[in-house]
N, C-alpha and C positions, 0 to 999 in steps of 0.2 A: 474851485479846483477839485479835480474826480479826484477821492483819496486810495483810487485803483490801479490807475494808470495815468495817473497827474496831468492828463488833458483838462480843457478850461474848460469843460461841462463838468453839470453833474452828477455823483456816482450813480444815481439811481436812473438815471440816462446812459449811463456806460453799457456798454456791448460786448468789452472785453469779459471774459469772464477767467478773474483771477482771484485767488485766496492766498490767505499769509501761509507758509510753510511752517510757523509756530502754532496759530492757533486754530487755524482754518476759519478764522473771518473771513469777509467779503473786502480786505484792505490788502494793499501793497506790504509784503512783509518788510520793507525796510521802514514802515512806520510802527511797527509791532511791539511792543512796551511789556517790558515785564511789569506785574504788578506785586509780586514777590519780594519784597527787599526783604534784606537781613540787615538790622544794625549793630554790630561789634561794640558790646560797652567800653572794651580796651582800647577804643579808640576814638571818644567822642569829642574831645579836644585838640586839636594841634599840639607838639610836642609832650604830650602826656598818654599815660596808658594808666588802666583801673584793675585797681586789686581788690579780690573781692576778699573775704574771711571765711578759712579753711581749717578745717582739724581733722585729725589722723582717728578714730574712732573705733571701739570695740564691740562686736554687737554678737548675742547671744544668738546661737543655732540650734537646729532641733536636737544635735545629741549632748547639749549642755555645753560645750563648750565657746569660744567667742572668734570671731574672724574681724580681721582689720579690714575695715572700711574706710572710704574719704568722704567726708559730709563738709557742703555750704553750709555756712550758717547764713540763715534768712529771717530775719525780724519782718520778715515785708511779705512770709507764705505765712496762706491761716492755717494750714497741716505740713506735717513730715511726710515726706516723701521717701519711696526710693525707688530701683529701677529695679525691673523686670531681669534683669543680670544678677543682679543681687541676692534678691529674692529666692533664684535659686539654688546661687551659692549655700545661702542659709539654709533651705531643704525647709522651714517653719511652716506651719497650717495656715491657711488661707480664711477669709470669711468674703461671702461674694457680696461686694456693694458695688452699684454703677455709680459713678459719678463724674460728671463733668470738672475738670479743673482746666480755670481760665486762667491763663496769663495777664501780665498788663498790657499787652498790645491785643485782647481779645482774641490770643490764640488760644483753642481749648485742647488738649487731650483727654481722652476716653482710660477711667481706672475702673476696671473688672471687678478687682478684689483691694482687702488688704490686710497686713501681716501687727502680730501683734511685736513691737521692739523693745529689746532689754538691750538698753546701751550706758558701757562705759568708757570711763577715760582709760589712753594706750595708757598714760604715766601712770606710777604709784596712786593709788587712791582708792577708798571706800567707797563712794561716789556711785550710784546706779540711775539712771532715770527708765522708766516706762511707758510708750505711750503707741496709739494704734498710728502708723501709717500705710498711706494709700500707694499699691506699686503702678508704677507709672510704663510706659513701655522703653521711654527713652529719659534721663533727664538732660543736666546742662551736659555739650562738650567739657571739651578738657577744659581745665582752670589751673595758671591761667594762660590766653591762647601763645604765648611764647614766652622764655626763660626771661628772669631779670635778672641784670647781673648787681646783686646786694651782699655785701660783704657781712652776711648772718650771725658769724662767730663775735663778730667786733661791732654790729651794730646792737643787738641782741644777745651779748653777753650776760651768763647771768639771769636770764630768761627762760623759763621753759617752756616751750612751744609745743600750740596743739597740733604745728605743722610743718614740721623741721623744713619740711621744703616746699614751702607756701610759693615761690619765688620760680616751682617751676611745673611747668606743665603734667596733670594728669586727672585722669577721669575722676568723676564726681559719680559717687554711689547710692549717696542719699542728702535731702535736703532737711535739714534740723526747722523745725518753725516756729512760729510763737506757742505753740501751744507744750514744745520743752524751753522756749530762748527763756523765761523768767528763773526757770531752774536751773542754769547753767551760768549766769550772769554774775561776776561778782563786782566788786565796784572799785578795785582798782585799772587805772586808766597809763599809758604813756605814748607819748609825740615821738617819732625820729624822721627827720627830713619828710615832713609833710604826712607820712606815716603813721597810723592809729592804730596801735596796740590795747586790747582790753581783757584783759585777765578773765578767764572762765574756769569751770570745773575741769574742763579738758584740757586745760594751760592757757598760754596766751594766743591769741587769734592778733590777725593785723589784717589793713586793710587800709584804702586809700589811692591816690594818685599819683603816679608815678614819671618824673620828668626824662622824659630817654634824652639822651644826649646825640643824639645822630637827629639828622631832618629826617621828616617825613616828606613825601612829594604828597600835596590833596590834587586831585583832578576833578573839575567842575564839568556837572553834565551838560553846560551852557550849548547849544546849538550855534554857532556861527555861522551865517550864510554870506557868500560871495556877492555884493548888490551887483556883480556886473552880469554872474549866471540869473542871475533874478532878473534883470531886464530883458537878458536872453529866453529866457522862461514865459513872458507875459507876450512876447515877440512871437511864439510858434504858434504856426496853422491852428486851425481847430480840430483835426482828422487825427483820431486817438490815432491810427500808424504811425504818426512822425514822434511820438513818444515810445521810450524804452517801455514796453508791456512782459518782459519774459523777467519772471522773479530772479532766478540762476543770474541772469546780464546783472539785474541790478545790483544785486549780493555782489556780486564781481568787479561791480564797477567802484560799491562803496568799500570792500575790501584792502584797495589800490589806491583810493584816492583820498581816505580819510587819515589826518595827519592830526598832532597835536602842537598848540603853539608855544610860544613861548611862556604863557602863562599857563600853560597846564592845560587849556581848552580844547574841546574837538574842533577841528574846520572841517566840514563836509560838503563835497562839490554835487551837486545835484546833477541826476547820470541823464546824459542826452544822445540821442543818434550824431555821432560825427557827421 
């Protein structure tokens, strides 16, 4: 089958000359695939969403005084991190290193420079740590990506928190990494409703999975094809004209005709000349 214009030659026999309107290949854009994805940790389970571990954090500026920050804690980055936003809030001296940093999905971004951090806890404390991180141009979205509704006063009473409001959406400034997580770790621990609380220098952090109480709908990219358009399909002429060849018709046709089922699924009618 031509993947150009779905005549029963093939493409490199095609005459038609069409290109996808996403990537400008030599293919029908309605076969055009992103290869892009994004995957949502908040959302890797059915009925649950993921909390990561957050604290409210003070960090040293160039005119000596401290600005509140929101920092991830990550036992899982080999450096601290923070963002290019940030960075200038602080106004601090720069030292220029290139370095590549990889993500786990082998995404990299490009760090220029990086700043020297005098970071303490918001709460009462003697408490300092120092150490270099690399500024980054972006880091995480907000954390976390929508509010939880957790009854904080009564569940976490009694607690002091590195992040009064763990539970609701805002930007991330900087990432703490292993190279302060051993100095910030103390070793008391607590459980609520599936919840992990872990005492640190900056109070307590939590984190965990979180059971939403509402459904979620998941929709599967499953393809479902009609067997009786499909008979109709193997049934046409050979003469690519008697196939839809104009991208616009076909976008148009799948626009109109693509429905989902009862299980969630796409059904998609493969576009033909009436």
């Amino acid at each position: 089958m031509c993947f150009r214009c779905f005549g029963k030659h093939n493409a490199i026999d095609c005459r038609k000359e069409i290109t996808c309107n996403q990537c400008s290949k030599g293919q029908n854009s309605l076969l055009h695939e992103d290869t892009k994805r994004s995957i949502n940790s908040n959302g890797l389970k059915q009925g649950q969403d993921t909390l990561l571990a957050t604290a409210v954090v003070l960090v040293k500026n160039k005119a000596g005084g401290y600005n509140e920050l929101r920092a991830l804690i990550d036992g899982g980055s080999q450096k601290t991190l923070i963002s290019e936003e940030a960075a200038q809030i602080l106004r601090i001296p720069r030292l220029r290193s290139t370095i590549e940093v990889e993500g786990i999905s082998q995404t990299t971004q490009l760090s220029k420079n990086s700043v020297h951090l005098t970071i303490k806890p918001k709460i009462p404390s003697s408490f300092k740590a120092s150490t270099e991180a690399l500024v980054l141009p972006k880091l995480h979205r907000a954390l976390p990506s929508k509010k939880f509704d957790i009854d904080i006063n009564k569940e976490w009473k009694g607690y002091r928190l590195a992040d009064p409001r763990f539970n609701e959406p805002s930007r991330i400034d900087t990432v703490i990494g292993v190279d302060l997580f051993p100095l910030i770790m103390m070793e008391k621990i607590k459980t609520v409703n599936g919840i992990l609380g872990q005492k640190t220098k900056f109070g307590w952090i939590v984190s965990g999975n979180i059971t939403r109480a509402a459904k979620q709908k998941i929709i599967s990219a499953t393809t479902i094809i009609n067997l009786k358009d499909l008979d109709r399909f193997w049934e046409l002429e050979d003469e690519a004209d008697e196939m839809i060849t104009d991208n616009a018709e076909c976008e148009r046709k799948f626009q109109e005709t693509t429905v989902i089922n009862e299980e969630g699924r796409f059904v998609v009618s493969i576009p033909f000349h009436q």
